[in-house]
C-alpha positions, 0 to 999 in steps of 0.5 A, spaced: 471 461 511 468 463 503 473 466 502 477 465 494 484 464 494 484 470 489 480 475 493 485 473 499 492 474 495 488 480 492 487 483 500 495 481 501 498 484 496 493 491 497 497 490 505 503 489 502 504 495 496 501 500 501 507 500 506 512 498 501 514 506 501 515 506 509 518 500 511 526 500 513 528 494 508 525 498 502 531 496 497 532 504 494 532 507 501 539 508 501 539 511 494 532 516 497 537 518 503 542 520 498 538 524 493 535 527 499 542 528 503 544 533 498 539 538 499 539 538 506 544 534 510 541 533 516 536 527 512 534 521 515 530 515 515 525 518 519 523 525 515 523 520 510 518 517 513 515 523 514 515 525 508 512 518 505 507 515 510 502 520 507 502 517 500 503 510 503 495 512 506 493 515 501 494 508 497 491 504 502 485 507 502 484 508 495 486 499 494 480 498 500 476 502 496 477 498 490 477 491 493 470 493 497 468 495 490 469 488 487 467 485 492 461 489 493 460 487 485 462 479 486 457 478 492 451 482 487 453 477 481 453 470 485 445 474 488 442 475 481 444 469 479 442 464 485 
């Protein structure tokens, strides 16, 4: 496929950092409940959620932009160098 090992590990990890804040198996989500649970008793995982899904986009976006950016300046090397 033309694709590196480092560029795919690189794609993986952007995909796997941006949702790390919204998934249920996220390790500090009972300590996050607790926090938020003092100031409104009615906290759940799903305003959690609400609250963070936001962020979670914004982090994909700007790592998509990163890696098309490095991909764009790998691709205009190896042509400049051909």
């Amino acid at each position: 496929m033309g694709i590196s090992p480092d560029m795919t590990q690189c794609a993986f990890r952007i995909g796997d950092s941006a949702t790390n804040a919204i998934t249920p198996f996220m390790f500090y989500m009972p300590l996050v409940l607790t926090y938020m649970q003092q100031y409104d008793r009615q906290s759940t995982y799903g305003s959690l959620l609400k609250y963070t899904w936001r962020y979670s986009l914004v982090i994909l976006l700007a790592l998509d932009c990163l890696i098309c950016t490095l991909v764009h300046q790998r691709f205009a090397i190896r042509t400049v160098m051909s």
